[in-house]
C-alpha positions as a Markdown table, in Angstrom:
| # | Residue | x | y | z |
|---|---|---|---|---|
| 1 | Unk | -0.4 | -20.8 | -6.5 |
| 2 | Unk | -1.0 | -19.4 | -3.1 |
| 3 | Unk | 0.5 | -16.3 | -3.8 |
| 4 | Unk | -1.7 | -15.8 | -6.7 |
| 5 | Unk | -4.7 | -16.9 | -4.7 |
| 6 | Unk | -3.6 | -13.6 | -1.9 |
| 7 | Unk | -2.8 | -11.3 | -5.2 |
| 8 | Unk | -6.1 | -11.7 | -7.6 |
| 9 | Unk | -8.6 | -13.2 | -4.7 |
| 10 | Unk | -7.8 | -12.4 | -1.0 |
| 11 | Unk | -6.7 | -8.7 | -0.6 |
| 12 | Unk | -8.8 | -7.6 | -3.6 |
| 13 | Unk | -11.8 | -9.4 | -2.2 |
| 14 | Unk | -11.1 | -8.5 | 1.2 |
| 15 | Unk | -10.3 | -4.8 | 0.4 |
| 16 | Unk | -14.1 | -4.3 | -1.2 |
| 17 | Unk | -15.5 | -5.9 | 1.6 |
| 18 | Unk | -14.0 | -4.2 | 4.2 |
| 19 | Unk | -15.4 | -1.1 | 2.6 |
| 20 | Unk | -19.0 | -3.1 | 1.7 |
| 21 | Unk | -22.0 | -0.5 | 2.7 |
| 22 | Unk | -19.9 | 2.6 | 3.0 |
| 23 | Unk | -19.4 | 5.3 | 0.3 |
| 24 | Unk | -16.3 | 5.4 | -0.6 |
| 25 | Unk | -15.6 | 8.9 | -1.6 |
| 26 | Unk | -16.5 | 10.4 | 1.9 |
| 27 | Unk | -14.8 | 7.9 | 4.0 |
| 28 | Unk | -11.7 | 6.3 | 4.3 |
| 29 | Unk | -10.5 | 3.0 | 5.7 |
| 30 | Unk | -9.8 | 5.0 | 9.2 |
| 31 | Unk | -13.0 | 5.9 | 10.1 |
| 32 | Unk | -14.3 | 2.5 | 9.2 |
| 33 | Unk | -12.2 | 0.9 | 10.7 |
| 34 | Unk | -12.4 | 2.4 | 13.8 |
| 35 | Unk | -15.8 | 1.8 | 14.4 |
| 36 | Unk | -16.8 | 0.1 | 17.5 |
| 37 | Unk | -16.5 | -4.2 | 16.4 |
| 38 | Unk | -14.4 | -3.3 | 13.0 |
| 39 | Unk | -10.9 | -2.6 | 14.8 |
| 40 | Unk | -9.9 | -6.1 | 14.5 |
| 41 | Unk | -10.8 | -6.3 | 10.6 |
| 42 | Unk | -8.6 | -3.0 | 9.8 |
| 43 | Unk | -5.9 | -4.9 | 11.9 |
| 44 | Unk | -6.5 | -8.0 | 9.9 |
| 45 | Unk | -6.3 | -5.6 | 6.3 |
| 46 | Unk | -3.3 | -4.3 | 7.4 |
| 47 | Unk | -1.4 | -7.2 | 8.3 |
| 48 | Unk | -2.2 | -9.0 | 5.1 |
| 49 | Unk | -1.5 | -6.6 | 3.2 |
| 50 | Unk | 1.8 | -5.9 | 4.6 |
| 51 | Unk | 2.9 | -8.9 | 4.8 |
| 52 | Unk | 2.4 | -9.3 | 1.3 |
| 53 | Unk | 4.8 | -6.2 | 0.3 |
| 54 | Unk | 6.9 | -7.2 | 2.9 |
| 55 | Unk | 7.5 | -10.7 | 1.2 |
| 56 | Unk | 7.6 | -10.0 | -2.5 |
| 57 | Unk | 9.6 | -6.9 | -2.0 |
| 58 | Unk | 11.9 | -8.5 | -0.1 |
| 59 | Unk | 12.4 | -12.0 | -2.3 |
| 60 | Unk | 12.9 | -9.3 | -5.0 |
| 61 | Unk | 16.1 | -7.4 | -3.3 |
| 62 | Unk | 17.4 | -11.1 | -2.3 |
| 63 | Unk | 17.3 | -11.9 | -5.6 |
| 64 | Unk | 18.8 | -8.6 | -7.1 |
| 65 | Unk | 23.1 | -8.8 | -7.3 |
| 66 | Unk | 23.2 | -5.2 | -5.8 |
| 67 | Unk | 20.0 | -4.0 | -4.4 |
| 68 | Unk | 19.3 | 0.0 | -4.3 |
| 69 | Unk | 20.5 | 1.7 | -1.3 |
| 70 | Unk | 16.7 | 2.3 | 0.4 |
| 71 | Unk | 16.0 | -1.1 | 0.5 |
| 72 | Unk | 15.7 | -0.2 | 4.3 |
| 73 | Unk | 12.4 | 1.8 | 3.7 |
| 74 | Unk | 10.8 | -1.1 | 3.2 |
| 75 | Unk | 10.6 | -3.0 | 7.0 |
| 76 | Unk | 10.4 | 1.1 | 7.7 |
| 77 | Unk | 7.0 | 1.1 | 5.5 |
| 78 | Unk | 5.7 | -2.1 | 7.0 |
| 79 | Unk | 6.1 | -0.6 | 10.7 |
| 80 | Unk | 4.6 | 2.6 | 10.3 |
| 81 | Unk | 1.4 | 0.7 | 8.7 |
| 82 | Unk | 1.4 | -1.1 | 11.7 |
| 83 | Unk | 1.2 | 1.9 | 13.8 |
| 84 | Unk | -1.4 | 3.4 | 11.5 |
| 85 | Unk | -4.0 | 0.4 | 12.2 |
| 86 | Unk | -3.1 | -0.3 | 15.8 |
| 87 | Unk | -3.1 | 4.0 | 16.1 |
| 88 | Unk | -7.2 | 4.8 | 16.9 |
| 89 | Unk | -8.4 | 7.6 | 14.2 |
| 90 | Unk | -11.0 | 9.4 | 16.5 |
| 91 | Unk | -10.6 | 12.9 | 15.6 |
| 92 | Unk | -13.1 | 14.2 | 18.4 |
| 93 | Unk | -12.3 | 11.9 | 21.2 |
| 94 | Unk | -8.1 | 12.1 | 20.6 |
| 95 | Unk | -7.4 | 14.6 | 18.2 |
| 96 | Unk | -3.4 | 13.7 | 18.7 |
| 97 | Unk | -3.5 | 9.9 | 18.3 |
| 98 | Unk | -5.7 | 10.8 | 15.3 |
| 99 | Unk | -3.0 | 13.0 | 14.0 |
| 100 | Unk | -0.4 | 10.2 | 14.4 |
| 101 | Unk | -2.2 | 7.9 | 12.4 |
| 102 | Unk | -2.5 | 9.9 | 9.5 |
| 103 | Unk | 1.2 | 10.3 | 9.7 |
| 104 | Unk | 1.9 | 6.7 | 10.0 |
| 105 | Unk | -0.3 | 6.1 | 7.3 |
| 106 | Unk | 0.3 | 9.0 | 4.9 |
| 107 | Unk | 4.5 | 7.8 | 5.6 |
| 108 | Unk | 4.2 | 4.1 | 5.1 |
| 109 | Unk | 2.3 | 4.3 | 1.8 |
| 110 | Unk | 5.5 | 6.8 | 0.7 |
| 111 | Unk | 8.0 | 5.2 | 2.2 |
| 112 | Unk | 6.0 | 1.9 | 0.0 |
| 113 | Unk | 6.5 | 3.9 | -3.4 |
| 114 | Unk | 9.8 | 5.3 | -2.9 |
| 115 | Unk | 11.0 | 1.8 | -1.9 |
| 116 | Unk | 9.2 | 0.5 | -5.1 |
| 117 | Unk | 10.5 | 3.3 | -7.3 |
| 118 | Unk | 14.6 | 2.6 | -6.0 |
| 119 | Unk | 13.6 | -0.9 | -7.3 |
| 120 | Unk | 12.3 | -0.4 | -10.2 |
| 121 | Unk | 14.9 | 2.5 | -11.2 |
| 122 | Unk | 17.4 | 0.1 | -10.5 |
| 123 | Unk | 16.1 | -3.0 | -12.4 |
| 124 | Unk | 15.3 | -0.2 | -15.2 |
| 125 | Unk | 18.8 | 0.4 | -15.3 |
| 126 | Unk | 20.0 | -3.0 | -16.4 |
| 127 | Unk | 17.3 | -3.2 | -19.2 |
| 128 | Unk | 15.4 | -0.4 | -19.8 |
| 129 | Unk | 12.4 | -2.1 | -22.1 |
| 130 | Unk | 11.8 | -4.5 | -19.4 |
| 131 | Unk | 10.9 | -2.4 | -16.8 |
| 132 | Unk | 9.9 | 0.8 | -18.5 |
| 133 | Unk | 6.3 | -0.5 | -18.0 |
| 134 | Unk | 6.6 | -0.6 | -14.5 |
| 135 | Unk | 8.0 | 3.3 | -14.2 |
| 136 | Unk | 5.0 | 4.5 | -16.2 |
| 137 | Unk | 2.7 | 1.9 | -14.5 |
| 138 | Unk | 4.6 | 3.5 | -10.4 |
| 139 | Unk | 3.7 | 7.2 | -12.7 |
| 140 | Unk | 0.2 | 6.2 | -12.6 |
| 141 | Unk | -0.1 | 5.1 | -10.0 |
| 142 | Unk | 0.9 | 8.0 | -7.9 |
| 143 | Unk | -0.6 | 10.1 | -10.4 |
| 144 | Unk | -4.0 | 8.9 | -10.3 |
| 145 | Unk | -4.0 | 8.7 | -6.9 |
| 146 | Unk | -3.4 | 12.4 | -6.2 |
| 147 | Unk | -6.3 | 12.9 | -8.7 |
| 148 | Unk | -8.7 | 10.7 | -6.6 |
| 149 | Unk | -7.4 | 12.8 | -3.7 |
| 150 | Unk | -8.6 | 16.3 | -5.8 |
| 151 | Unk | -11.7 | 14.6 | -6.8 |
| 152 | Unk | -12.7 | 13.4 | -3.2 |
| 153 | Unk | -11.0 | 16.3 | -1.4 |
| 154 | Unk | -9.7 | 13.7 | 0.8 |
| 155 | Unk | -7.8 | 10.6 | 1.4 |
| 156 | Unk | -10.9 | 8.3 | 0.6 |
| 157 | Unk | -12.1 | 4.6 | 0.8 |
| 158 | Unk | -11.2 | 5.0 | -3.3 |
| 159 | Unk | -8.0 | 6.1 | -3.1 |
| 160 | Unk | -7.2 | 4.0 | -0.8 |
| 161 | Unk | -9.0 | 0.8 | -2.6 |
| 162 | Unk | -6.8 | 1.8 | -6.0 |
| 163 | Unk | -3.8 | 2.7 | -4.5 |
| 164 | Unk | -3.8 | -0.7 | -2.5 |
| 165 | Unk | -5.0 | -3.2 | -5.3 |
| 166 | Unk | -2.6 | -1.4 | -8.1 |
| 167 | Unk | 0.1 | -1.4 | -6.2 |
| 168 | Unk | -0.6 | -5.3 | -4.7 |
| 169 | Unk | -1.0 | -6.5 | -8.9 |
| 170 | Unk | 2.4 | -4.2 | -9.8 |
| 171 | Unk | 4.5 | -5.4 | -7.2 |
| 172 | Unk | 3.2 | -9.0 | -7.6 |
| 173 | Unk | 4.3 | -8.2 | -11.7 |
| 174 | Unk | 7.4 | -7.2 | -10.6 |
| 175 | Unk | 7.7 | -10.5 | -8.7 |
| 176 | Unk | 7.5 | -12.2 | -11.6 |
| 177 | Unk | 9.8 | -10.7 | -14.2 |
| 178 | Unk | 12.4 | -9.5 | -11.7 |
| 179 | Unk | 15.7 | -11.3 | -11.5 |
């Protein structure tokens, strides 16, 4: 129940807020929440968030007989979101931390899918009807992402809402119906 409460209430809810009064396809999670009093509310996103992936992801390799060999990118994705929200984004002030945290960011949310996708390409391979679904669902994922990215011209607060709230509801799928 309290996992279901943190998948369809608490990071959705707290996702949109976070975001409330910006527009979110000409700024990103970055800018807001390096605003002057927000720091601690990116920090707070961030940490809930990966905890959550940390914890399903990992109950779901426990639970696998052989996990995929990149299981390792997953603690690897959970500390370089951590230096992306602890990282400052001021472009003007320090262009170089700045640059960093796009890195960290841009490499935990890929290290995230490619973890996902060595899952779910293994669990595909011991019944492929199962977890079909959840390729084309990872496909779409990615997919629609990059065209949010062409549409915004940048990583926005709408990318960033999608690719965080499908990715919460597919791994928390994935939770479910795993072995």
């Amino acid at each position: 129940m309290f996992l279901w409460i943190i998948t369809y209430i608490l990071i959705p809810a707290y996702t949109v807020l976070f975001v409330q009064g910006s527009n979110w396809f000409t700024t990103n999670f970055s800018v807001i929440g390096n605003i002057v009093g927000r720091e601690e509310e990116f920090v707070l996103w961030g940490l809930m968030v990966g905890v959550y992936f940390f914890y399903c992801l990992q109950k779901i390799i426990l639970r696998m007989a052989h996990p995929p060999s990149g299981t390792w990118l997953l603690p690897m994705a959970i500390v370089l979101l951590a230096c992306a929200v602890v990282t400052p984004y001021l472009p003007e002030q320090l262009p170089f931390k700045s640059f960093l945290h796009v890195v960290f960011a841009f490499l935990s949310a890929a290290c995230l899918m490619v973890c996902l996708f060595l899952l779910i390409w293994k669990l595909y391979g011991q019944n492929r009807k199962k977890y079909r679904p959840y390729l084309a669902g990872l496909a779409g994922i990615v997919f629609f992402s990059a065209f949010l990215l062409w549409i915004a011209g940048i990583i926005s607060s709408i990318l960033e809402i999608f690719f965080t709230l499908a990715s919460v509801l597919m791994v928390r799928r994935l939770y479910q119906t795993a072995p």
